[in-house]
N, C-alpha and C positions, 0 to 999 in steps of 0.2 A: 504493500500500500504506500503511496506517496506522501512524504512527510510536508506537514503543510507549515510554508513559512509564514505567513501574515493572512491574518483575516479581519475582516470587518464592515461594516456599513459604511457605504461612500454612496455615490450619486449617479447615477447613468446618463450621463451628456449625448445629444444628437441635436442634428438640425435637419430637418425636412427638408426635401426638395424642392418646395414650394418657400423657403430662407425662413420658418421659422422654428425657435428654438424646443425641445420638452427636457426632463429632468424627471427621473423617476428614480425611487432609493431601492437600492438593492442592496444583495448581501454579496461581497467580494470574497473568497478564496485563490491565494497565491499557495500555489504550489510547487517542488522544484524541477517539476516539467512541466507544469498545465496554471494554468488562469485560467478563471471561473466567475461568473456569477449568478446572483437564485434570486426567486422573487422576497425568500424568504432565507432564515439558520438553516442551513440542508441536514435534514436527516439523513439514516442509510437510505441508499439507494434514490435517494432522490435526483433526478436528469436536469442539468442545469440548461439556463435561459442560453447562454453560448461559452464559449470555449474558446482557447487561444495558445498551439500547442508555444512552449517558451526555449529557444535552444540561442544559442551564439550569433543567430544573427538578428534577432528582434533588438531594436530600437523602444527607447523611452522618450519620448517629447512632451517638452512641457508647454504648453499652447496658453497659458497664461492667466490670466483673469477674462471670464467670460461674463457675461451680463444675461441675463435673463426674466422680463419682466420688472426691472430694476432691483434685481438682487443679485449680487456677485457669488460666483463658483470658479472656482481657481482647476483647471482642467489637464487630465495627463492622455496621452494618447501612446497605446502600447500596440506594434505591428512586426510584425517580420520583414524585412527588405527585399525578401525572396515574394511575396506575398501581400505587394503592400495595402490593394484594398480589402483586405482581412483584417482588421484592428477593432480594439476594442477600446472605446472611448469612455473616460470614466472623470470624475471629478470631486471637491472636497470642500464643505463649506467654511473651511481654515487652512490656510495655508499650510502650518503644521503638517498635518495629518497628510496633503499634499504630498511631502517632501518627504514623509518617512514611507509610505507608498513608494515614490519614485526612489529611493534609496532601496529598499527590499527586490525593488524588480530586478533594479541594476546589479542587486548582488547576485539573484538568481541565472542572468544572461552574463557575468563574469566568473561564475560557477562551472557555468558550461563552455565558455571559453578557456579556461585551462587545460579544463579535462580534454577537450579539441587538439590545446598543444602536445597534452602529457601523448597523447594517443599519436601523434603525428601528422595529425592534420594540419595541414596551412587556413588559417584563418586568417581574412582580411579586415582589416577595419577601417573607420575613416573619421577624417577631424573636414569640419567643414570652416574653413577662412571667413570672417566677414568680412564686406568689403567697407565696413563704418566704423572698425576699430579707430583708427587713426593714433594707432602706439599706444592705446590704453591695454590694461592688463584685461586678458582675455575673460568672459561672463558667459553664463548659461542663457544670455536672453539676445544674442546678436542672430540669429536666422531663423524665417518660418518654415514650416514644415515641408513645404513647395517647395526649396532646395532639395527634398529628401528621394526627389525622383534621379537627382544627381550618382546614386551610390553606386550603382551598376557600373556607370560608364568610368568611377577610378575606383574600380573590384581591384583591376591589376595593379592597384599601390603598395605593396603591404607593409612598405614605413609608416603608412598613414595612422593613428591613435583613435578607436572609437570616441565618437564624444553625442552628449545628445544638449539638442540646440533650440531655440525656441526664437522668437520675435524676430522683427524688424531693425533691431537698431533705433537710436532715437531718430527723428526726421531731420536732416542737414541744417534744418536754419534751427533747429532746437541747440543752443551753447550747452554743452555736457560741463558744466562748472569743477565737477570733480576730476577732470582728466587732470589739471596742472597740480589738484592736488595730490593725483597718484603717483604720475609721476614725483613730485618732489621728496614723497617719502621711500618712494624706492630707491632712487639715490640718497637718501642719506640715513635708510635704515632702520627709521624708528618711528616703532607701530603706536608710539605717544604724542609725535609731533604732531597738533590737533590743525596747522594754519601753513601755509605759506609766507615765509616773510615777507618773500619780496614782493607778495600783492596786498597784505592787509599788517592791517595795527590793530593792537586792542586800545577801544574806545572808552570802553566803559566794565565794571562790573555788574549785574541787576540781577536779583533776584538768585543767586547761584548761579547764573551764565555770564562768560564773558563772551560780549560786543565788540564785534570787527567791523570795520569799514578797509572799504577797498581803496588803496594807495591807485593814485591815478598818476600819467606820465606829463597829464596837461594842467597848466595852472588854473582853469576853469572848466566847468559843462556847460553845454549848452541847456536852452531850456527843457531840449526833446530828449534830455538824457538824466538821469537821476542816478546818484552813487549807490554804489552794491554793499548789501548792509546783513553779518551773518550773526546769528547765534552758537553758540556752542554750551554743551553740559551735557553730564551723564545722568541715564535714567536706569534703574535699576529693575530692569525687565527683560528680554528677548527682544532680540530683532524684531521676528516675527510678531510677536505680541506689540511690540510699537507701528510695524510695518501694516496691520489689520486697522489699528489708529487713526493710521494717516490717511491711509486711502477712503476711510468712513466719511457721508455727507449725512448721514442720521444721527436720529436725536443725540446719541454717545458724546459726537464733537462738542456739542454745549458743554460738556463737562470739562474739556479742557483748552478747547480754542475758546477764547471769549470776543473775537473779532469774527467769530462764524454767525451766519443770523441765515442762512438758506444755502442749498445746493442742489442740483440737478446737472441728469445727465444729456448733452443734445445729443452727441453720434458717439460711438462706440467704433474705432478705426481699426484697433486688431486687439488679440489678448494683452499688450502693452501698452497700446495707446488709445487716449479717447479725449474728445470736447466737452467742456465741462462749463455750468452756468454756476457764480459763486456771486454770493452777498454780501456785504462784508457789514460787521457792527463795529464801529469807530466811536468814540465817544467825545469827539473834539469837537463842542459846541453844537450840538445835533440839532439845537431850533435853528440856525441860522447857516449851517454847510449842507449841503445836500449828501446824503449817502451814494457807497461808492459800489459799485459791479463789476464785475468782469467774468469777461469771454476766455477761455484759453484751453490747450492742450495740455494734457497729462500725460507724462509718456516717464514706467516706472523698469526697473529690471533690478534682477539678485546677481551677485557675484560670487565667484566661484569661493571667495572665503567668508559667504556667509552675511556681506553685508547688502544692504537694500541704496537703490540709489532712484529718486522719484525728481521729476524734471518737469519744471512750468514753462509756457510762452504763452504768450498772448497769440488769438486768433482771430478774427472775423468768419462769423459763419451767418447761413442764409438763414437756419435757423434760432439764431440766438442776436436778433437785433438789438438797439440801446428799447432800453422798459422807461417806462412813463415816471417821471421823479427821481431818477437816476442818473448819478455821472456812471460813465464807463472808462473803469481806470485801465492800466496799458500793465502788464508783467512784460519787462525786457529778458527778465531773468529770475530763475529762481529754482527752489524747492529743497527736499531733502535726500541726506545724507546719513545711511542707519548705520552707526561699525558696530559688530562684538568686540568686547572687552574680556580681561581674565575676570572670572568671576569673584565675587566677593563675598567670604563665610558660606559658601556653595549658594549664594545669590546671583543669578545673572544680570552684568552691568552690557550695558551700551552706549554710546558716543552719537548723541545726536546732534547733526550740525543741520540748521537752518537757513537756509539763506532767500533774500530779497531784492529782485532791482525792480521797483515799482515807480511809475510815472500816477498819481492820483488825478492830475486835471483839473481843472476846473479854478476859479480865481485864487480860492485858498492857496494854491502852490505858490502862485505867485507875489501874490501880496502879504502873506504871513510865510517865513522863514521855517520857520518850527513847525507847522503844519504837516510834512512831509516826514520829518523825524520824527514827530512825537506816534504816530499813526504806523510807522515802520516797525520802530519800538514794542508798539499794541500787539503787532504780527508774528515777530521774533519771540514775543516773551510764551507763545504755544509751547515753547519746549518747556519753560519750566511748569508748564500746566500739564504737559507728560507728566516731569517728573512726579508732581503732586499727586496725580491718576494713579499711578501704578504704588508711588508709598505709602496710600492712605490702605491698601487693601492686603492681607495676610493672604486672602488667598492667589495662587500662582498660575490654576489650572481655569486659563477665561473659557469659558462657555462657550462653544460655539459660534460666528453671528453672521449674515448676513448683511454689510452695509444697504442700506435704500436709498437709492435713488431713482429719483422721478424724470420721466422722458423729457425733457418742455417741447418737443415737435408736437407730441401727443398730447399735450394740457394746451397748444392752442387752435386743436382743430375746430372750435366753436367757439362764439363769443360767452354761451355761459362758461364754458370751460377757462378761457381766460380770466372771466370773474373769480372762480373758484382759486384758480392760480395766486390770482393778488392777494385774495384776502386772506388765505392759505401763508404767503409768504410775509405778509403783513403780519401775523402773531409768530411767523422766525420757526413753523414748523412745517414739514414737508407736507403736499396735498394729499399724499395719499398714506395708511398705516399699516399697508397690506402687509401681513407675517407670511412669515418662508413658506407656511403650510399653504397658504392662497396656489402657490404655482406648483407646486410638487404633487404628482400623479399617486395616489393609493399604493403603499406598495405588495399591496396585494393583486393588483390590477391583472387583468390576463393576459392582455397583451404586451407587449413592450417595444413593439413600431410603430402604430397606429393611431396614438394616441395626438389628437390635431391642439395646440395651443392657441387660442384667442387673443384678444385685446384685454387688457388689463380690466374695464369694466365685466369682461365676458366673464374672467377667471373670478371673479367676485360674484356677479351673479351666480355664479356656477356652485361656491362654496355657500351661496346662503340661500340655494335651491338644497341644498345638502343637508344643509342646518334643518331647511322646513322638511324635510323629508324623513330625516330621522326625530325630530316632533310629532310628525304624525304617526312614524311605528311607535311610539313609547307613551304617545299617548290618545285619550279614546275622543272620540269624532263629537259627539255631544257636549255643548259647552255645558258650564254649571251655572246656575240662577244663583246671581250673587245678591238677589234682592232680599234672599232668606237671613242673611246673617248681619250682624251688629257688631258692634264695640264700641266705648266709652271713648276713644278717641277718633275724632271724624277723619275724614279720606276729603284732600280738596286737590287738586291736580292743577289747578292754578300754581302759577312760576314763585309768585309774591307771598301766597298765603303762609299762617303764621301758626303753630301749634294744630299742628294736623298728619296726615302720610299720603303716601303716592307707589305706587308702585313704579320701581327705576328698571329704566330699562337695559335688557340685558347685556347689549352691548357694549353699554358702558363699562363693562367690566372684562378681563383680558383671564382665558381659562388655557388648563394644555389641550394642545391642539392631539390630532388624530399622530401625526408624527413626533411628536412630542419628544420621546426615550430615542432616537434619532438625530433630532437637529434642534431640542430644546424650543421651538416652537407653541407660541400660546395665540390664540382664535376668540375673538368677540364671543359672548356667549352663548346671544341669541335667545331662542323663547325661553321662560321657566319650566318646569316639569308640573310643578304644581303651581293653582293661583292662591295667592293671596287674598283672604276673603275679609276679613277682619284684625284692629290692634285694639288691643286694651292695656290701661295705662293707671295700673293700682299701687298703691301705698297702703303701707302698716307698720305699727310698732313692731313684728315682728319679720320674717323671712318668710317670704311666701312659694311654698312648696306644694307641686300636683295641683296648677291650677283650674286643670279640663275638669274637675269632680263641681265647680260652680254650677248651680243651674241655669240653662238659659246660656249657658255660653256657645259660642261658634263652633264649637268644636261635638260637641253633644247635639248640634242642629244638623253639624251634618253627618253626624252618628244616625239621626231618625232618618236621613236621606237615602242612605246606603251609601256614603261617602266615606274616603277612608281620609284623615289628618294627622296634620305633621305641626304639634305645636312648639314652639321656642320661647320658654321661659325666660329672657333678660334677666338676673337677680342684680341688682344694684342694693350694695349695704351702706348702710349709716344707720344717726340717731334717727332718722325714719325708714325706714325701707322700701324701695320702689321697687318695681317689677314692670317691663314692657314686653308684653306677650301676644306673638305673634302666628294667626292662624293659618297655616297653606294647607288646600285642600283640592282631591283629587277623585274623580272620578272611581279606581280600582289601579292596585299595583298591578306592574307586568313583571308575571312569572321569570325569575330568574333573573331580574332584571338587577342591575348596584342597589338598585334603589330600597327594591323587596327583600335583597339578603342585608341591609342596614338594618331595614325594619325589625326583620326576625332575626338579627345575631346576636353575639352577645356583647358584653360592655368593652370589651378590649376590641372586636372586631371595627366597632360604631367610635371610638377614643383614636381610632387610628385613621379612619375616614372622614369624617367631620370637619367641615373647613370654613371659614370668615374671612370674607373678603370686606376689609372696612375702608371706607372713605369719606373726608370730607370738603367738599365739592365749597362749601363757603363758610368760613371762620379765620380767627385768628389764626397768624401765622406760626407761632409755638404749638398749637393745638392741632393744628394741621399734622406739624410735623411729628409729634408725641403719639399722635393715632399712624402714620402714614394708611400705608394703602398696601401692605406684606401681606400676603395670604397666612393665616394660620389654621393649625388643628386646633381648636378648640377644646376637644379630649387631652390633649398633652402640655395646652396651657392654663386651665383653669379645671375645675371639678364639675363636672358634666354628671347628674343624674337623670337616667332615662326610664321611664315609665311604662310598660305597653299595656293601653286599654283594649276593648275588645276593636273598636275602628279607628282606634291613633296609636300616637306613639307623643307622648311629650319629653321634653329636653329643656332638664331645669339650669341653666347654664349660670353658675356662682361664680360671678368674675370678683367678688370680696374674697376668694381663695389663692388669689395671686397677688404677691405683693406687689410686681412691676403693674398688673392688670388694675390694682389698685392707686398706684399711683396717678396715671394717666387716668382715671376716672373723677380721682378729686378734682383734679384741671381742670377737666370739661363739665363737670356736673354747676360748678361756679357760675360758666357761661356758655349752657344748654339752651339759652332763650337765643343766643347769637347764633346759631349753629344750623347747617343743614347737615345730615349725617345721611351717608350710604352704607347700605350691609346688604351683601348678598350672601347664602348660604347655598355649599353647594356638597358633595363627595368627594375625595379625592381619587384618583383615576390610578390606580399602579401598575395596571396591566392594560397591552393595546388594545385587548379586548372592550378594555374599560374608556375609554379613550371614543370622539372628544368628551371630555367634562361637561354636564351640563347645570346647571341652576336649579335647587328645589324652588329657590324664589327669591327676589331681590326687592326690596322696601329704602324706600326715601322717608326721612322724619324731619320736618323746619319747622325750627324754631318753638320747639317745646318746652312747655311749661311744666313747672312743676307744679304750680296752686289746682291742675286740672286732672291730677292723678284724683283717684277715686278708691276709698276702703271695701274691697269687696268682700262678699260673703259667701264661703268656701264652705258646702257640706262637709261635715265630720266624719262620716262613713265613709272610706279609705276604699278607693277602687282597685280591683288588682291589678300587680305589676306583670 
């Protein structure tokens, strides 16, 4: 049996012949003759989706960053040269993952190339020249894969060195700013000198980085030329982990660029190069300077030791013209520069150099001196917002992600669309929030050619024709008369209104998605499972425990219905005691369903599935952040007792059993009258079976009072559990 070197879940890349792209997850198997992939973990004898036998002359190509739908997958393409359209295209939503793939193959195809020599075989191999080096040290991103029809015709070289090759090269009028720094340190040796002398001086200190400006040979610039201005400092993270960073135009960047306020992508030119729409947030005088734009190419590559090299220029494109309210500033030059460093206390450091030749435009440059600097300044200081990003967090292994980016060809095919664009880029957050799951095909799907990908609106309908579809298997066709039921606390669905509830909608809230144990993926929620029929909102001297046993309650109304209910005790402790108790009510569980084995399991199964998704949407900024918006188990953060009557199930939730849960409760209980709160409750999903997550029900509450709690009256005779 064949010993299998590397396995795992990655992504199956193609493009249709009609140019557009699909992405389905499969399961990989490397082995040290055969590559493999399954729809699904291959048991015995399970026949995989295709096959790829692997010997000495297969080729690994790294084809780059790929875009699909506006979410990036970094892609490797594995083939034989004997056979070249036999390959197997595959891909990696991190780069990472990427590279340890494309390292396992190439061990396997240098496995078999020995054994070739040990045996006597003549093996040839081949290094492919790029013709854009121009004396820089040689990188894995100078040629596309279209050179690889080349190999045949110099079979008869055999000095030549396997190598496997990817991109374009950057585009000739793009300045590669690191070549005169490669060269300089190759002559003289030292993998520490951070700068070139004889082109820059340090300016300044800030913040942990030293500021270089570039020594010019003229005593002046003209206006149309602006001085080159770099950052430097080390950030104690991986390349790659910084390199995933940089290239991100989603919400992430807020965290550490604070000159980012929007981005999108216009054209996509190969796996290395693409045009990009960027916004820039400058803070110099913002009622009276117009904000600044730009148009420009990205063009990025890895070097053969590891480090990343990313490269700006300004462009004019057909589709990315000047926007209404906006200067369009000029990048003569720019971007980054990722080295590894020796590590530190088995921490990995990196060497990130910045740099900018930015022209801004518009009066400001001219009439205010400092304008220019202080705004370049703004730009540079991203690296110490790296560093910040990566020291505030212990943990080392980042999740998965996806950067997003949005077409703008596509946000201006119509003038509503345009609308949507502005006001979109107006609150500095992207127009669209589509998660990884939106474009990724089932990976259970039967087919794995066939499958045709649409327009970003399609892929979204598509997912919340999905959504309704598994609503209506899970739940029954006959709505419920919510005219039957009460509580003490009224329901007003008005925006304004003031000590009342609403039922929130489900969207608003972010669950794991069907891919979820894959690629970390989370999905709007969508419908509830159950409705929300009534709240009640009681106080007493004591704690009020089993409150369905009340007569007259919602819950006992839809007990005479034949309805089955899921009630949620709130217990709030102090010298009074409050309880907001909330009724969701359902038609009949489905057999077998998460939902029906909660019901009936037992306290540990129900402590470990139990989840609260809390929010609040309008308050205080401390209060905000003291509740955030975390998913919890509720069983494993406060003491949860559960009840089952003959048609509910109630859950007395004691958040006076936690001390942090208590803390955060004195806060807000102060200024409950301020406050709108979201809580949604839902299951936790651990198995893809379980998968997506959906909502038993989700309740809005503003601006509740406390003088309007009510002392209820709780029969004495104890219902069974």
């Amino acid at each position: 049996m064949s010993k299998v070197v590397y396995e795992g879940w990655m992504v199956r890349y193609g493009r249709r012949k009609i140019g557009r792209s699909y992405i389905h997850m499969r399961y990989f198997v490397l082995e040290n003759r055969l590559m493999a992939y399954y729809k699904k973990k291959p048991q015995e004898n399970v026949v995989p989706i295709k096959t790829l036998l692997i010997d000495g002359n297969c080729r690994v190509e790294d084809r780059g960053l790929k875009m699909h739908h506006g979410h990036m997958v970094y892609v490797l393409s594995v083939y034989n040269k004997k056979e070249k359209y036999h390959r197997i295209t595959m891909a990696a939503f991190n780069i990472q993952e990427a590279l340890i793939w494309k390292e396992k193959i190439e061990y396997v195809i240098d496995q078999h190339q020995e054994s070739q020599a040990a045996n006597g075989n003549k093996y040839h191999s081949f290094e492919y020249k790029s013709g854009v080096d121009g004396g820089r040290k040689s990188t894995s991103s100078d040629q596309e894969s279209q050179f690889s029809a080349a190999e045949d015709e110099d079979s008869c070289r055999p000095s030549l060195m396997r190598r496997t090759t990817i991109g374009n090269g950057p585009p000739e009028s793009v300045l590669d700013w690191t070549k005169e720094l490669d060269s300089e340190l190759a002559n003289q040796n030292n993998n520490n000198q951070a700068f070139s002398r004889k082109y820059w001086r340090l300016l300044q200190c800030q913040n942990g980085l030293r500021i270089f400006e570039e020594l010019l040979e003229v005593d002046f610039l003209p206006k149309s030329c602006s001085r080159a201005m770099k950052a430097v400092g080390v950030v104690d993270a991986s390349c790659e982990e910084i390199f995933e960073l940089v290239m991100s135009m989603d919400a992430t960047r807020f965290e550490w660029d604070c000159t980012f306020q929007y981005g999108s992508l216009v054209e996509e030119v190969d796996g290395h190069t693409a045009i990009l729409y960027h916004r820039l947030q400058l803070d110099w005088f913002p009622t009276v300077v117009w904000p600044r734009d730009l148009c420009y190419l990205r063009y990025w590559r890895r070097n053969d030791d590891g480090s990343y090299v990313v490269l700006f220029q300004s462009r004019k494109h057909e589709n990315c013209g000047p926007q209404p309210g906006f200067v369009r500033a000029h990048i003569e030059s720019g971007g980054y520069n990722i080295s590894p460093l020796k590590p530190f206390n088995g921490r990995p450091r990196t060497q990130v150099q910045h740099l900018m030749q930015i022209d801004l435009n518009g009066w400001g440059v001219n009439y205010v001196s400092s304008f220019q600097q202080h705004c370049l300044l703004q730009m540079l200081n991203s690296v110490a917002g790296l560093r910040e990003y990566f020291s505030q967090t212990d943990e080392r292994v980042a999740t998965p992600r996806i950067p997003v980016m949005i077409n703008m060809k596509s946000a201006s095919v119509s003038s509503k669309r345009r609308l949507s664009f502005r006001k979109a880029s107006v609150r500095g957050t992207p127009l669209h929030t589509a998660d990884k799951n939106d474009v990724l095909m089932d990976e259970y799907s039967d087919d794995d050619e066939d499958f045709q990908v649409g327009d970003q609106e399609g892929v979204s309908s598509s997912l919340e024709n999905d959504v309704k579809q598994t609503a209506r298997e899970d739940e029954p066709v006959d709505e419920i008369d919510l005219s039957i039921f009460s509580g003490n606390l009224r329901r007003d669905d008005h925006d304004k209104a003031r000590d009342c509830w609403t039922i929130s909608d489900g969207n608003n809230f972010r669950v794991r998605g069907k891919n979820f144990f894959y690629d970390k993926s989370k999905v709007p929620a969508g419908k509830h499972l159950m409705d929300l029929v009534a709240v009640d909102w009681f106080k007493d001297t004591k704690r009020m425990d089993h409150v369905a046993r009340r007569h007259g309650c919602a819950a006992q109304v839809a007990s005479d219905k034949g309805l089955f209910s899921i009630i949620v005790n709130v217990q709030v402790p102090g010298s009074t005691h409050y309880s907001m108790v909330f009724y969701f009510v359902s038609k009949a569980l489905v057999p077998g369903s998460l939902l029906q084995r909660f019901v009936d399991g037992d306290d540990e199964f129900r402590n470990s599935r139990l989840k609260l998704i809390p929010s609040v949407p309008k308050g205080s900024w401390i209060v905000r952040q003291s509740v955030g918006s975390t998913p919890c188990l509720l069983g494993k953060a406060v003491d949860c007792n559960y009840i089952r009557g003959p048609r509910y199930l109630e859950i007395d939730v004691d958040i006076g059993s936690s001390t942090v849960a208590n803390g955060v409760l004195g806060l807000v209980i102060g200024v409950v009258t301020s406050l709108v709160v979201d809580m949604a409750f839902l299951l936790q999903g651990n198995t893809t079976d379980e998968l997506p997550e959906r909502l038993i029900g989700a309740v809005r509450v503003s601006h509740l009072a406390l003088s309007s709690a009510i002392v209820p009256v709780l029969d004495s005779t104890d219902q069974p559990s």
